[in-house]
PALUM-625372 format. One line per 10 residues: their letters; for each residue x, y, z of C-alpha. Coordinates in steps of 0.5 Angstrom, whole numbers, padded with zeros to 4 digits, always signed. Each point is the difference from the previous one (the first is absolute). Last residue first. Layout:
<nodes>
A	X/Y/Z; ...
</nodes>
This chain:
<nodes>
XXXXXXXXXX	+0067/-0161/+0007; -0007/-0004/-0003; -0003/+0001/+0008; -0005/+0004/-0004; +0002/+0007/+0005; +0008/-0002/-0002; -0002/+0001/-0008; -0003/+0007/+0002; +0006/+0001/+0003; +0004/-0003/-0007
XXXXXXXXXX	-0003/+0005/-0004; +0002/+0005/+0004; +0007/-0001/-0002; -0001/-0001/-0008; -0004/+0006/+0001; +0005/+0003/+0003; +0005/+0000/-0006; -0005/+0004/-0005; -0005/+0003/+0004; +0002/+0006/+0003
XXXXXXXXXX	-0006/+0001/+0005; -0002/+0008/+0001; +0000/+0004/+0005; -0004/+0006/+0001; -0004/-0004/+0006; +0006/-0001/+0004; +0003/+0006/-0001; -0006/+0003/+0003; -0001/-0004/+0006; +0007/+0000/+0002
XXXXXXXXXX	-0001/+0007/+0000; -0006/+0000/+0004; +0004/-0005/+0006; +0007/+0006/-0001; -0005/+0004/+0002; -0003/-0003/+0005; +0006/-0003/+0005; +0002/-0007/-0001; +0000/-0006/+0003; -0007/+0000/+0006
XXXXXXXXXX	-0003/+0002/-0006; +0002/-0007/-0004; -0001/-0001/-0007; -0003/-0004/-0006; +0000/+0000/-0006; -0005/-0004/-0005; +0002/-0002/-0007; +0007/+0000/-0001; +0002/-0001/-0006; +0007/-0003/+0003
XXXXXXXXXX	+0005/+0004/-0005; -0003/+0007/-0001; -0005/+0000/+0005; +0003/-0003/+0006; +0007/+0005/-0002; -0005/+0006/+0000; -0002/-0002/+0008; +0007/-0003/+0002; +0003/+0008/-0002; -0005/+0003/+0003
XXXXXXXXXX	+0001/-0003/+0007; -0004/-0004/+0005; -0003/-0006/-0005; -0003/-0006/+0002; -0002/-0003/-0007; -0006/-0004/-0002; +0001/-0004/-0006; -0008/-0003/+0000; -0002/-0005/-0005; -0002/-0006/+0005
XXXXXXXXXX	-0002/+0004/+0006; +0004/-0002/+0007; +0005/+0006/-0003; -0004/+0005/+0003; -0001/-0003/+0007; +0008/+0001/+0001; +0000/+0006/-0003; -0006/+0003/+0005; +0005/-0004/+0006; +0006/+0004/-0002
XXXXXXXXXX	-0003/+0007/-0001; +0003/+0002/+0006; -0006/+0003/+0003; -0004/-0002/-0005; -0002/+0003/-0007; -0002/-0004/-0007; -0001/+0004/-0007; -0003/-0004/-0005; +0001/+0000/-0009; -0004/+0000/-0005
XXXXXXXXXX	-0007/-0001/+0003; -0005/-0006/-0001; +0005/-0004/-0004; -0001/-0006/+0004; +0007/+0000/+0003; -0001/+0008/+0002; -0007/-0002/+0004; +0003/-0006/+0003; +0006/+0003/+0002; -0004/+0007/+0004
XXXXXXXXXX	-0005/-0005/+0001; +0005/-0004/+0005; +0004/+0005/+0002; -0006/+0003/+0005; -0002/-0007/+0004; +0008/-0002/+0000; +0001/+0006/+0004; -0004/+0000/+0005; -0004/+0005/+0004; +0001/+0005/+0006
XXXXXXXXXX	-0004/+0006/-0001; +0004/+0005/-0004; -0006/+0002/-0005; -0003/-0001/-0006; +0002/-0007/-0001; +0001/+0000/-0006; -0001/-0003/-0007; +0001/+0007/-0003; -0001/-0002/-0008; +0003/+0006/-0004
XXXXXXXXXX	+0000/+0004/-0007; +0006/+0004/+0000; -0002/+0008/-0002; +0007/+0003/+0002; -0003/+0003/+0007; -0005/-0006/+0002; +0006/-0005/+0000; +0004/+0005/+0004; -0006/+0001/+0004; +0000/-0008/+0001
XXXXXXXXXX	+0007/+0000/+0001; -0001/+0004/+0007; -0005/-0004/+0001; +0003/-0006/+0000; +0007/+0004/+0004; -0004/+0000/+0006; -0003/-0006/+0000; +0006/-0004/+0000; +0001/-0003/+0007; -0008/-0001/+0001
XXXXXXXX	+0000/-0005/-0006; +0001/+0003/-0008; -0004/-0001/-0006; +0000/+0003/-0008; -0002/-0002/-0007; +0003/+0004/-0005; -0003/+0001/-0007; +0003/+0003/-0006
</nodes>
């Protein structure tokens, strides 16, 4: 598995967290920034996270902001993307399961360390079902082609 990943100033801190625990279990991974917490829009860092996921250049992206409603937001702008704005662990193993979930995106403002490395961890061992929810996905992707 490769795992793109990308913050704003309000989720710097918990990037490089994930990048550690990214480099711990032996995940291959693209940073794409910043490389510190200098103020910068997130649309800028969203965008290659998504591009680089829908393209199939990396398995998955992992996106953080202070909310990590604005990174969700942006995410979702990229045909092919199914961003999910989780803040629990149940939401993050349910998006995999049922959603196939490709990018996850957070808040560090929302929610403490520990349970944002769980969420991280649960999220990545998750696998999607298939079966009755690809029928469903399946009509996401037609929404994006304006065909829903």
């Amino acid at each position: 598995m490769k795992v793109a990943i990308a913050c704003d100033h309000g989720g710097f801190q918990y990037k490089e967290k994930i990048v550690e625990l990214l480099t711990s279990q032996n995940i291959e991974y693209v940073d794409f920034g910043p490389k510190d917490e200098s103020s910068v829009d997130y649309p800028d860092y969203a965008k290659p996270v998504a591009e680089s996921v829908a393209s199939g250049e990396c398995d998955r992206g992992i996106l953080i902001c202070g909310t990590g409603i604005g990174m969700s937001i942006a995410a979702n702008k990229v045909p092919g993307i199914r961003c999910a704005l989780v803040h629990d662990v149940f939401t993050a193993q349910v998006t995999r399961e049922h959603n196939n979930s490709n990018v996850l995106a957070m808040g560090q403002r929302v929610i403490g360390e520990g349970l944002m490395l769980l969420i991280v961890k649960t999220w990545l061992n998750a696998e999607f079902e298939g079966g009755r929810h690809q029928r469903r996905i399946d009509k996401v992707a037609a929404l994006e082609s304006c065909n829903g």
